[in-house]
Structures are given as structure tokens and as C-alpha cells.
C-alpha positions in Angstrom: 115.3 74.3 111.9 112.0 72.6 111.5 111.9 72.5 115.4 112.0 76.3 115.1 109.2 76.8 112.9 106.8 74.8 114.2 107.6 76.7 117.3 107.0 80.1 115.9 103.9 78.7 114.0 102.2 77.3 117.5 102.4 80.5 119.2 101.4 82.6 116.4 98.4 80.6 116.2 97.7 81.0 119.9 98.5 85.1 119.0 95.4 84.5 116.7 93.2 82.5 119.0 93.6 85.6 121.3 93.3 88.4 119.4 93.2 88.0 116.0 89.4 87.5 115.5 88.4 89.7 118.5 86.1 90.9 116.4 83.9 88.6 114.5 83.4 88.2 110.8 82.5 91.1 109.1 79.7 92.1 107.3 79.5 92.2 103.6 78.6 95.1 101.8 77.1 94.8 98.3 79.9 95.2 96.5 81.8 92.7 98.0 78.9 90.5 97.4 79.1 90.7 94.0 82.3 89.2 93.2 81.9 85.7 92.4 82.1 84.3 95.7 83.1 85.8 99.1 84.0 84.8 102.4 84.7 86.8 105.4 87.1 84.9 107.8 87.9 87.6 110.5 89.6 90.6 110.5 92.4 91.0 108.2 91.7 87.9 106.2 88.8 87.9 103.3 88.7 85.1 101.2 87.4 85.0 97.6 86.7 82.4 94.6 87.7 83.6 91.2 86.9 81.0 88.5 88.5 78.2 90.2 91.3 80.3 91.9 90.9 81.1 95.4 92.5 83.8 97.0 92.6 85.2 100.0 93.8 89.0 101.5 95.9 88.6 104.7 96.4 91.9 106.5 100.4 91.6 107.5 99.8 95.3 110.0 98.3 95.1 112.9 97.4 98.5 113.1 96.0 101.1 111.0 97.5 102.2 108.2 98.2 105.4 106.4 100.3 106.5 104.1 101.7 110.2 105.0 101.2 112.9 102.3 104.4 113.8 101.8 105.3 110.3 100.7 103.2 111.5 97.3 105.1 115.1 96.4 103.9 115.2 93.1 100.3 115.6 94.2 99.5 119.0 94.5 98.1 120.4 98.0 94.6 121.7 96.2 94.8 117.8 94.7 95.2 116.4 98.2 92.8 118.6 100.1 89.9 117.9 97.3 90.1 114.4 97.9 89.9 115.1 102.0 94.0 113.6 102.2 95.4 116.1 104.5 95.6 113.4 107.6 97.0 110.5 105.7 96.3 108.0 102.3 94.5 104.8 103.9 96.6 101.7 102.8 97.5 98.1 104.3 100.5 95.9 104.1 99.8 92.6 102.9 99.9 88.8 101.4 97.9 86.8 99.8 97.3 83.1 99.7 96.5 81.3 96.1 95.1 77.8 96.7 94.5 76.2 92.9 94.7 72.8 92.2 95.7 71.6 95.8 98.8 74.0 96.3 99.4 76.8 98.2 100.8 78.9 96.7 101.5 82.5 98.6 102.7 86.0 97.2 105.3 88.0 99.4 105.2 87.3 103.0 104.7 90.6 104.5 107.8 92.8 107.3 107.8 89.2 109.5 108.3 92.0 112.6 106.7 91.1 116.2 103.6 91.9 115.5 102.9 90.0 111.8 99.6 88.5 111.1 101.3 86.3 108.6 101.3 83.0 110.5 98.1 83.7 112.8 96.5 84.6 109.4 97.7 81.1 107.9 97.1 79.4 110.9 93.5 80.1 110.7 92.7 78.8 107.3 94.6 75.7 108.9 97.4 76.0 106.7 101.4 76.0 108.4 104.2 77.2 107.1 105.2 73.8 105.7 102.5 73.1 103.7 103.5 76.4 101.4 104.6 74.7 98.0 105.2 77.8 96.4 106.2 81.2 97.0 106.1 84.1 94.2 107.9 87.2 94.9 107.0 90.4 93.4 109.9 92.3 94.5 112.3 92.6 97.2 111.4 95.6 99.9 111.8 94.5 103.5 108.0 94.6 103.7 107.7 91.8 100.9 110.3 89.3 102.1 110.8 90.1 105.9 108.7 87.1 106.9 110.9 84.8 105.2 113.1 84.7 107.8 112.8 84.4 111.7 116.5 85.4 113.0 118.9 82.9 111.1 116.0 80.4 110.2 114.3 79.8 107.1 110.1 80.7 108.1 108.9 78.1 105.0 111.0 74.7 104.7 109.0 73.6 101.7 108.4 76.8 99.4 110.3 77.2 96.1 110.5 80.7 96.0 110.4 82.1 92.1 111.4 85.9 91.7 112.7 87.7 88.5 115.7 87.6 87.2 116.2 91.3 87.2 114.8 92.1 90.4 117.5 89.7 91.9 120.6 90.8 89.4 119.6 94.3 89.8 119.7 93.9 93.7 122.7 91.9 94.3 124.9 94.6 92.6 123.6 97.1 95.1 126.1 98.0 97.8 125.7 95.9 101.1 123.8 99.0 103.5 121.2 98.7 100.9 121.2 94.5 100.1 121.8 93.2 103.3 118.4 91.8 104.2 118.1 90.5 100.3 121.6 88.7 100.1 120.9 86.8 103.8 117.8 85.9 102.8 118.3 84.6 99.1 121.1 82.6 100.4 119.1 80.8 103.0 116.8 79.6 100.4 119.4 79.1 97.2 118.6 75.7 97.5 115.3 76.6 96.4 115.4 79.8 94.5 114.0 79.7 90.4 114.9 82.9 88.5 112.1 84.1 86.1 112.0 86.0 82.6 109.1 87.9 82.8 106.3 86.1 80.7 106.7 82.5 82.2 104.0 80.6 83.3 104.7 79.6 87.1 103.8 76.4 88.6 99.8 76.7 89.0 99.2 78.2 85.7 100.5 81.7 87.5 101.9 84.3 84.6 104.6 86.6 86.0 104.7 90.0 84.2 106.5 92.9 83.8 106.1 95.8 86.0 109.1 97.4 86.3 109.6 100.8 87.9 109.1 100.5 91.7 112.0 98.3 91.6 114.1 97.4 88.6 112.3 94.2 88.8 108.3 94.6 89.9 106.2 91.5 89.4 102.9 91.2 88.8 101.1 88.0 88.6 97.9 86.7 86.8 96.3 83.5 88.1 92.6 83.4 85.7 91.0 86.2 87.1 93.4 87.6 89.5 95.8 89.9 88.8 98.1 90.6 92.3 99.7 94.3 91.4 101.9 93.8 94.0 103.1 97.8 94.7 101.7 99.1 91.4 99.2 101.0 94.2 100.6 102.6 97.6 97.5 104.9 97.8 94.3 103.7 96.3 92.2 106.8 97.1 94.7 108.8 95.7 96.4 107.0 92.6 93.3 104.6 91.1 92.0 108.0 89.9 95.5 109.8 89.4 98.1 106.6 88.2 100.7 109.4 87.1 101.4 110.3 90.7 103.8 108.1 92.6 105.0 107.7 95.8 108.7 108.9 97.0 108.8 104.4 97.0 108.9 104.2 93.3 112.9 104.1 92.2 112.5 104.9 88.3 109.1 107.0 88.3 108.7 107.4 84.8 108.6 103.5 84.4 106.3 103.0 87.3 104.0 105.5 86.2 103.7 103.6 82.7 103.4 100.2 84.7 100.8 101.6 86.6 98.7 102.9 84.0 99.3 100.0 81.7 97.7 97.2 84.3 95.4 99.2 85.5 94.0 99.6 82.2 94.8 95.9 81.5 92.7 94.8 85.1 89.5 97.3 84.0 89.5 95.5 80.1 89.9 91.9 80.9 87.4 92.2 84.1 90.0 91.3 86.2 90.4 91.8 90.3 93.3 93.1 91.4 95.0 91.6 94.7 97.4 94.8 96.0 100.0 94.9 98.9 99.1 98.0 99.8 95.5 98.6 98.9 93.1 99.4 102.1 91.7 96.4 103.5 90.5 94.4 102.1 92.6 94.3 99.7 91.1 93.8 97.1 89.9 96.3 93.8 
């Protein structure tokens, strides 16, 4: 199994080699200058230093990303074509790596199909799959816990993996056409799977929080500075400025809506910066 992941880890760091940074380091604009501390690693990855926590956005799609209007039915058409939406609500899927205190520690881990920057994204911060100590899920979507798994093999042989209680009850007691991908890959890591109340501190001084709506278990996390709002946000352009619209994604809408007004509110008064999985690159707000 090891044997397999370093495998997969090589060549996805060759992927990178190739293509990944194609295009140079970005340039910083001013207001990514004025966070505390920011570096630009290539595309998809941007890297930044939040009192002692450092964080960086790894872009999981390869290509560009949007969000198709009719994912959002409860924003009006006049809404839509004010904010010039017609073509599409730009968005990302993504990850993002905590380092604090020495440990990796890495949120979700992105769809894990062909294409995935996961691992070429690791790989150039010089980090392997092995040398992830912990892994905090926010919820379970295919697009959050796809790169767990490469066929039959575990992707990280060292991660505990921490999720919420809920999230995993609620989703083992859905019928199998809907729980397959969850049930295969909780069981490959049961040996390593911590159930969470919401309110816990996590190993690296990481609070998980309630966020219910999306899923019946949404997590969001708050390491110092950072809060990572996980799906709280599928389209930024459309939903920072309009929280009670939600996408077709969202399984109980009224509680997502409340979640999403309530840490957005919560980000804005404690000067936090939120990390989302779906924000346009860079991911960051």
C-alpha cells in the first residue's frame, strides 16, 4: 500500500514539474499584500502567514471554474444580470494545507480524479502524502473526500482523519446509491477515524464548529485567524453580498442560509480570513 503511494506521489510530482508552474509566480496585487504575510508559489497554490498559522490555498481543478446559474434558482434573473452572471459564477475547488507547530495538518482533499492538483500541489511545498499528521474533514461530498482514496488504496497512510459526528451518522443511514463513496472510504481509514462534537478543539489548537445546512454535518474550522468555511460559499460574487441565496448543493436551505450569515458575520467581527473550497482562486476572502 505504501508502495502505491509513493508511486502515485512521484509521478504527480513530475505532473507538476511539467505543467503545474507553466506559468510563474504571480504577481501580487495590493490587497493581497496586505494580509499579514503572502507568498505566491505558482499557480493554484498561494501561501499565507496568519499569526503563527500558515496556510496555504491549493487549487484541486485544473481548469476554470464556474458555477452555472441555474445551480442558484433563488436569485432572480434582474439579480443575476445586475451583477453581469449570465455566463457563469466564478468559483474553484479546493484544499488547504495548515502547517502550525510542525504538523501538517490538511482540510478535505479535493475529487482525487485524473487531473487533481492535490499531490503536485503538496509535492511542491515538499511535503508527501506521508508526512500529513492530520486531516480535518468538513463534510463528505465526493469533491471533499475523493482524494482520499486512489482505487482500493488509502492516498495518506499517516493522517487521522477527524469529521463530525453527525456528518458521519447522518450519512451512513443514507441508502447505498447515495453513501457508497463515504462507507468505502471511512472504512479504509476506521483505524484512524476520531468522531467530533462540534466545539472541540482539534489537535493544533484547530476549533471545529457548527455549520450545519449544506450537509447535516458542515464543519467549519478556526485555527487563530483563519476560519476555513468549507462550502458555506459556492458563489462568492454572488452570495458574499446576498448569503440568503443558496445553491441547489445546500440540503436543508433554511439552515445553510443561517450558517452562512452567522460566520460570515462572525469572519467580518473578529477580523478573520476565511479559507473557502469553493471561493475563486485564490481562495481566500
Amino acid at each position: 500500500m505504501k508502495n502505491k503511494t509513493w508511486r502515485y506521489w512521484v509521478v504527480s510530482s513530475v505532473v507538476l514539474l511539467l505543467v503545474g508552474c507553466g506559468g510563474g509566480a504571480k504577481k501580487q496585487t495590493n490587497e493581497e499584500a496586505s494580509m499579514d504575510s503572502t507568498t505566491m508559489t505558482c499557480d493554484g497554490l498561494k501561501t499565507l502567514q496568519l499569526d503563527g498559522v500558515k496556510v496555504t490555498w491549493i487549487q484541486d481543478n485544473a481548469k476554470e471554474r464556474l458555477m452555472e446559474r441555474t445551480l442558484f434558482a433563488d436569485a432572480s434573473d434582474a439579480l443575476i444580470d445586475s451583477l453581469k452572471l449570465q455566463n457563469g459564477i466564478p468559483s474553484s475547488m479546493s484544499t488547504f494545507l495548515v502547517e502550525t507547530d510542525g504538523i501538517h495538518i490538511l482540510f478535505d482533499t479535493g475529487m482525487g480524479a485524473p487531473d487533481s492538483r492535490l499531490l503536485p500541489g503538496l509535492a511542491s511545498l515538499g511535503v508527501n502524502p506521508a508526512d500529513i499528521k492530520y486531516m480535518y474533514l468538513t463534510h463528505f461530498h465526493g469533491d471533499h473526500i475523493g482524494g482520499m482514496m486512489k482505487g482500493d488504496s488509502i492516498v495518506f497512510p499517516n493522517a487521522e482523519v477527524y469529521a463530525s459526528k453527525v456528518e458521519y451518522d447522518a450519512w451512513l443511514k443514507m441508502p447505498s446509491d447515495r453513501n457508497a463513496q463515504v462507507v468505502k472510504t471511512m472504512n479504509a481509514y476506521k483505524d484512524r477515524l476520531h468522531l467530533f462534537e462540534f466545539g472541540e478543539t482539534l489537535p493544533g489548537n484547530v476549533v471545529a464548529m457548527n455549520a450545519k445546512g449544506h450537509t447535516p454535518g458542515h464543519t467549519v474550522y478556526q485555527a487563530g485567524k483563519l476560519l476555513v468555511i468549507a462550502d458555506l460559499i459556492h458563489g462568492a460574487a454572488l452570495q458574499l453580498e446576498h448569503p440568503e441565496i443558496c445553491a441547489s448543493y445546500d440540503m436543508d436551505k433554511d439552515a445553510a442560509v443561517k450558517s452562512r450569515k452567522h460566520f460570515l458575520r462572525y469572519a467580518k467581527e473578529n477580523g478573520l480570513t476565511m479559507a473557502g473550497m469553493h471561493l475563486p482562486p485564490p481562495g481566500f476572502k
